[in-house]
matplotlib code that plots the C-alpha trace (Angstrom):
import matplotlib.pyplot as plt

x = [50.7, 49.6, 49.1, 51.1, 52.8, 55.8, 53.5, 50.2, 49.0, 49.1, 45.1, 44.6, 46.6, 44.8, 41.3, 42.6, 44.3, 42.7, 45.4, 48.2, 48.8, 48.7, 51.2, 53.8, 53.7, 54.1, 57.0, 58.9, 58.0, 59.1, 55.5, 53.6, 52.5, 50.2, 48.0, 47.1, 43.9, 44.1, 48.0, 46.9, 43.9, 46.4, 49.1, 47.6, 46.5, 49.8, 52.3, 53.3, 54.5, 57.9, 57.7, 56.4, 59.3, 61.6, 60.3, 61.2, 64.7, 63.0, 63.4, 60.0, 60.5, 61.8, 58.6, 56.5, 58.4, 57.5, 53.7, 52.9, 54.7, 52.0, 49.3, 45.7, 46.5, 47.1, 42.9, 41.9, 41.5, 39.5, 41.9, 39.5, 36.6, 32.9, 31.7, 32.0, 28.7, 30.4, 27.5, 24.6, 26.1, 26.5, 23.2, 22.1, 23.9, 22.9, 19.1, 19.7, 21.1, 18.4, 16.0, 18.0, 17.5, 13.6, 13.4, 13.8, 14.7, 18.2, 18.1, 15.3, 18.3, 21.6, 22.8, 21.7, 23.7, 26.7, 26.2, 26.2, 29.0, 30.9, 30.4, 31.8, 35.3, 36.3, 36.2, 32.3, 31.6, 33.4, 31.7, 28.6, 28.5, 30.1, 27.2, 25.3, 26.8, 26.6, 22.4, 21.9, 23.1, 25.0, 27.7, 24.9, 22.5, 25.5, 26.0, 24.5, 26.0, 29.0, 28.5, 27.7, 31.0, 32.8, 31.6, 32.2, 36.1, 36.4, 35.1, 37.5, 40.3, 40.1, 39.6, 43.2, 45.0, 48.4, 49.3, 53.2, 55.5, 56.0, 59.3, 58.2, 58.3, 54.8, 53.4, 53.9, 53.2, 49.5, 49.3, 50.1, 46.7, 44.9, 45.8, 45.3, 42.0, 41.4, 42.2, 40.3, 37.4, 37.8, 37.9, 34.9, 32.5, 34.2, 32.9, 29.1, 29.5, 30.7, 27.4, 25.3, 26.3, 24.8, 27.7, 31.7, 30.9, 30.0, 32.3, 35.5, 36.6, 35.8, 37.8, 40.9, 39.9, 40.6, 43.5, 44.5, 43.8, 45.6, 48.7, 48.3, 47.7, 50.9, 53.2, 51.6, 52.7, 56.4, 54.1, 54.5, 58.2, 59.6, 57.3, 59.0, 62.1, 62.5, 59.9, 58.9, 62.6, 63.1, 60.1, 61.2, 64.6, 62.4, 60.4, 57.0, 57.2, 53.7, 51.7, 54.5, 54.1, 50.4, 50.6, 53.1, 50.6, 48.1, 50.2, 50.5, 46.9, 46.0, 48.9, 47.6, 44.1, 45.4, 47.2, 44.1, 42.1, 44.5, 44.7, 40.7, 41.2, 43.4, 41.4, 37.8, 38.0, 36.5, 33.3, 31.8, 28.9, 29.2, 27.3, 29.3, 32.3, 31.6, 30.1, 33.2, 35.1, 32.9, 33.8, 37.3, 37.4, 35.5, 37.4, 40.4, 38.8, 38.2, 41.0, 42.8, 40.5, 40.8, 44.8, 45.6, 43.6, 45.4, 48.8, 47.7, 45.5, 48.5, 51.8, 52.2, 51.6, 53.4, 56.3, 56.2, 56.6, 59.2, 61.8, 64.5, 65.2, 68.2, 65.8, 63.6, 66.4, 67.6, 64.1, 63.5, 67.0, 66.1, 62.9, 64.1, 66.7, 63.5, 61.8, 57.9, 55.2, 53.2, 50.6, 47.4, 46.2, 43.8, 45.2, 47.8, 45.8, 43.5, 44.4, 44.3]
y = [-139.7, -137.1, -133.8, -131.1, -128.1, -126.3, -123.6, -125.2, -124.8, -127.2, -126.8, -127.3, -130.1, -131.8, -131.1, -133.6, -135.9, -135.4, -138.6, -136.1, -135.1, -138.7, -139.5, -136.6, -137.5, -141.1, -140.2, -137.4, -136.2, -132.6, -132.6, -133.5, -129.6, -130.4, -132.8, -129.6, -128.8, -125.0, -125.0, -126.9, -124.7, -121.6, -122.8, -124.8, -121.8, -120.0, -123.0, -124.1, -127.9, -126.5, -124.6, -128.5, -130.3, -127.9, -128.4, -132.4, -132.0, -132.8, -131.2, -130.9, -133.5, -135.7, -134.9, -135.7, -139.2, -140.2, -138.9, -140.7, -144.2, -143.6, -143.2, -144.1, -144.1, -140.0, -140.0, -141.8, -140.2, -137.8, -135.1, -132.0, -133.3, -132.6, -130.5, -127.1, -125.7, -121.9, -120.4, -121.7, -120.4, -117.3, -116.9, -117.7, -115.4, -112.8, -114.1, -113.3, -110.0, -109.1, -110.4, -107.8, -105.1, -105.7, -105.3, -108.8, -109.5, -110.1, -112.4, -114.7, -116.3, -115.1, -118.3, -119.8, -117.1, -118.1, -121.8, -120.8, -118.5, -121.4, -123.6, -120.2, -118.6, -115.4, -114.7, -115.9, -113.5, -111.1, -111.8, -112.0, -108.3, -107.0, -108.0, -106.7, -103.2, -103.3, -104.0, -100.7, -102.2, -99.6, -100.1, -99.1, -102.0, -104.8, -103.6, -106.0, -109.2, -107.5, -107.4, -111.3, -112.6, -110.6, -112.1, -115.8, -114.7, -113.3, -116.8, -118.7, -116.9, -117.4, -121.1, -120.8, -119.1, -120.8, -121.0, -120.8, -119.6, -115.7, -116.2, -117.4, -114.9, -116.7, -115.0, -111.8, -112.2, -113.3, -110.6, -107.9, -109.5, -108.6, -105.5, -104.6, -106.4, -104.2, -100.7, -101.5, -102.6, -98.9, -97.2, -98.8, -98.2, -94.4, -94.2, -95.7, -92.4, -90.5, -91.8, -90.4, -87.2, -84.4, -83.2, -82.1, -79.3, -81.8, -84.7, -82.9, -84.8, -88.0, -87.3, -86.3, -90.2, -91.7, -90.0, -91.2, -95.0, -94.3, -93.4, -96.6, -99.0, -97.0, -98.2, -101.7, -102.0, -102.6, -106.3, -106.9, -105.5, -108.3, -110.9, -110.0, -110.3, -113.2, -115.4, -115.6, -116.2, -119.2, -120.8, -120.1, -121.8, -124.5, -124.5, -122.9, -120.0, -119.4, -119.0, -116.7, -115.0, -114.3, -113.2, -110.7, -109.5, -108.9, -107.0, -104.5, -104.5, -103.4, -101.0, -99.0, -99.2, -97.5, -94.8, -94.1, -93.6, -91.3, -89.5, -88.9, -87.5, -85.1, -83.6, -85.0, -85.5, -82.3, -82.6, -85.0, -84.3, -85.5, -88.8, -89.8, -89.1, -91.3, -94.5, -94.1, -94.4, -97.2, -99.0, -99.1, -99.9, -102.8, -103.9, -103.8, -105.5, -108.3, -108.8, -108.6, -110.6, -113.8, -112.8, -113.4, -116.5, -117.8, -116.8, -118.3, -121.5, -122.3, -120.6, -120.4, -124.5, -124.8, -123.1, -124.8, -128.0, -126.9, -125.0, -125.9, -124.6, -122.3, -120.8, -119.8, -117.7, -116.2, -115.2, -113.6, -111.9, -109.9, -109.0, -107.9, -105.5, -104.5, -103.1, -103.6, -101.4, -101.0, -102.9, -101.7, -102.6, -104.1, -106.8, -107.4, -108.2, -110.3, -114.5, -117.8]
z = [95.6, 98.3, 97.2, 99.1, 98.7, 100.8, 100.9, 102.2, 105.1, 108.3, 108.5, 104.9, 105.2, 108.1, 106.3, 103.8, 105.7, 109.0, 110.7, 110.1, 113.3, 115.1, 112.1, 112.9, 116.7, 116.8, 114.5, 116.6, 120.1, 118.8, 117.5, 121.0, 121.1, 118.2, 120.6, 122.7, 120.3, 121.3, 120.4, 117.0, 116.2, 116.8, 114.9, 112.0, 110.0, 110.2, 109.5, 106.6, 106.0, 105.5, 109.0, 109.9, 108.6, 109.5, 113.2, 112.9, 112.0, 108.0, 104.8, 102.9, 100.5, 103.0, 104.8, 101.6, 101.0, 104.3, 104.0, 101.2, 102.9, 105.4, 102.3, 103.5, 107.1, 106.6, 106.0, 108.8, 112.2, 114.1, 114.9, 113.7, 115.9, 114.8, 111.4, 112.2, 113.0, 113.4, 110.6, 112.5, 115.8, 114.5, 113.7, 116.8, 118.4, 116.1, 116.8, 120.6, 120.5, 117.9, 120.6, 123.7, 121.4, 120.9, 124.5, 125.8, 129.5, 129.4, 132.4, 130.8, 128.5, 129.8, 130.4, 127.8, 125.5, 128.0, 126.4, 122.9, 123.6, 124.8, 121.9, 119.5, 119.5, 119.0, 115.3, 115.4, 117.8, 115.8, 112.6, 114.2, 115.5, 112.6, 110.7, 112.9, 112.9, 109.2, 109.4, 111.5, 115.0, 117.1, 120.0, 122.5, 120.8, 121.5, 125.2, 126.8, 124.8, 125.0, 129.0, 128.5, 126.7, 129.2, 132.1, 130.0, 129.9, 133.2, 134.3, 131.4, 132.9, 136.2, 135.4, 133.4, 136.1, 136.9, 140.3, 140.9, 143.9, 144.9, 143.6, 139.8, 136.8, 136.1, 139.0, 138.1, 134.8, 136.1, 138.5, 135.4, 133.6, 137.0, 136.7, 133.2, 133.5, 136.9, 134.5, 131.3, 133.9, 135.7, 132.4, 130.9, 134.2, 133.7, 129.8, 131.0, 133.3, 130.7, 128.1, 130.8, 130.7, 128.5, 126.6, 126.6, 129.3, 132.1, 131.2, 131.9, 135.5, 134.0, 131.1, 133.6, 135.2, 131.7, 131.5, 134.6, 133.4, 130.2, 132.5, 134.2, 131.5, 129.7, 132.3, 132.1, 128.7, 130.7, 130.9, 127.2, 127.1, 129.3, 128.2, 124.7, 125.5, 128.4, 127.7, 124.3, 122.9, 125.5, 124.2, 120.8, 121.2, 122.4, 118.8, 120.6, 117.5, 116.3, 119.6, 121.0, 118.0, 118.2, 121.5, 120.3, 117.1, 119.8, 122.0, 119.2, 118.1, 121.6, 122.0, 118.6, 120.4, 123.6, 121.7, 119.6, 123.1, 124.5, 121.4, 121.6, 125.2, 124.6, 121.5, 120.3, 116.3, 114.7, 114.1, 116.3, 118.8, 122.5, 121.8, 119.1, 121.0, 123.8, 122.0, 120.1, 123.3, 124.6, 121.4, 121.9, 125.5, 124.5, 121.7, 124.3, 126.9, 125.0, 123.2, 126.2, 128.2, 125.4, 124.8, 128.8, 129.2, 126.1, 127.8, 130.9, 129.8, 126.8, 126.9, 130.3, 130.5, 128.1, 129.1, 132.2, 130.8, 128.6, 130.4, 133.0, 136.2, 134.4, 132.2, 134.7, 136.5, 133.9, 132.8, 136.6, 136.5, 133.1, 134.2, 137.3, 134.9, 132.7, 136.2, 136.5, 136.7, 140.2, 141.0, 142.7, 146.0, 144.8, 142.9, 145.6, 148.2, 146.1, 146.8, 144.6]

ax = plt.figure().add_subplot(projection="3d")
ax.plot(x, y, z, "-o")
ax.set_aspect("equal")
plt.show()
């Protein structure tokens, strides 16, 4: 008899029984989704095998009763790929940025940390710098790695980029990330300024830029507002649930971020000294910037796709005639003008 709870997990699941997948989409094409590996690495650790049976038109234990029919077969299969190597990358990454802080050229290995950044994700970059931090490392110290994955997802992105009509709510929707992007890119080139500088007397017209920024990346947030409420319950309806809802967790993790930045500009936290003040600053345009930078090419290289796939012609006008009633924020010029 298989082992499974309503409760467990789709990725604890498919550690056991790693032929689980090929099983549930050979049974029902209302699981093909979970052949996209980036769909299935999103969704696995969220779902529960109720939320899967649910999604075949299944109750749990009609789910189960069929799972253990299957028996052995469920243990075959190569759906999670290779062994995860995640610890030793992350010590390699830690080796590297170790190595930029003892003075090393960063050009004598840059694209070799753009290799093992592409064999990581995310939450090992993550972990990687948070340990860091916690040995003594400061913002300044992860700079230039910093610099390095950014680049990586600038490049992942415009790999992603879906290219639709004028007319297509998907091309807006791209054109909002290349704004954004173009914003958080402006406001981080105005913190380096800012770092430069020798204390709260001589900062003050780039602390009126930032402000400026903050106005602009405000209005953006109109972005998240129809994306929320066209597109995400259309693909919901369509039984696309956990990535949407991701997307929609992120949207609020950078939102809090933006409102704790223009907080800071308006009044520095008592206390602090200039330096402190800007690193601070530095740090959370970062931590946007790169959220924001893996959260679009995930829109872009999954949802978006998937969406595509998914939805009719009808849904597509009626997700272009409410966003046209939400309004939209203005572009730049520069993002306008720019081609693909």
């Amino acid at each position: 008899m298989i082992s499974l709870k309503k409760q467990t997990t789709l990725a604890e699941a498919l550690r056991e029984y790693p032929g689980l997948v090929d099983f549930l989409v050979e049974f029902s094409p209302r699981y093909n989704l979970l052949k996209n590996t980036t769909i299935r690495k999103l969704m696995a650790p969220r779902t529960s095998l109720a939320k899967v049976a649910q999604r075949g038109g299944l109750t749990f234990e009609e789910l189960l009763t069929k799972l253990n029919a299957a028996g052995e077969e469920l243990k075959k299969g190569a759906t999670q790929g290779p062994q995860d190597d995640s610890e030793q990358v992350k010590e390699e990454i830690k080796s590297m940025i170790k190595q930029l802080k003892a003075g090393e050229d960063i050009n004598t290995f840059k694209e070799r940390f753009k290799d093992l950044l592409r064999k990581s994700n995310p939450l090992v970059i993550a972990v990687a710098e948070a340990e860091l931090t916690r040995e003594g490392y400061t913002i300044q110290d992860l700079m230039n790695a910093c610099d390095i994955h950014l680049e990586l997802f600038r490049e992942n992105l415009e790999k992603a980029k879906v290219r639709v009509p004028r007319e297509h709510p998907l091309w807006r929707l791209t054109r909002d990330h290349e704004a954004i992007l173009f914003w958080l890119n402006q406001g981080r080139d105005v913190v380096k300024e800012m770092m430069k500088r020798e204390g709260y007397h001589d900062s003050g017209d780039l602390v009126d830029k930032l402000k400026g920024i903050m106005a602009k990346l405000r209005a953006a947030e109109n972005h998240d507002v129809r994306q929320e409420n066209t597109l995400f319950p259309v693909l919901e309806k369509y039984g696309v649930e956990e990535p949407a809802t991701i997307m929609w967790e992120e949207h609020s993790q950078m939102k809090d971020r933006r409102r704790e930045i223009g907080r800071i500009l308006e009044a520095p936290p008592a206390g602090w000294d200039f330096r402190k003040y800007a690193e601070y600053l530095n740090g959370l345009f970062l931590f946007i910037l790169e959220t924001f930078s893996k959260h679009s090419t995930k829109e872009q290289e999954i949802l978006y796709q998937v969406a595509l796939e998914l939805l009719s012609e009808d849904d597509w006008k009626e997700i272009k005639e409410e966003s046209d009633d939400l309004g939209y924020f203005e572009l730049p010029k520069e993002v306008l003008t720019s081609e693909y």
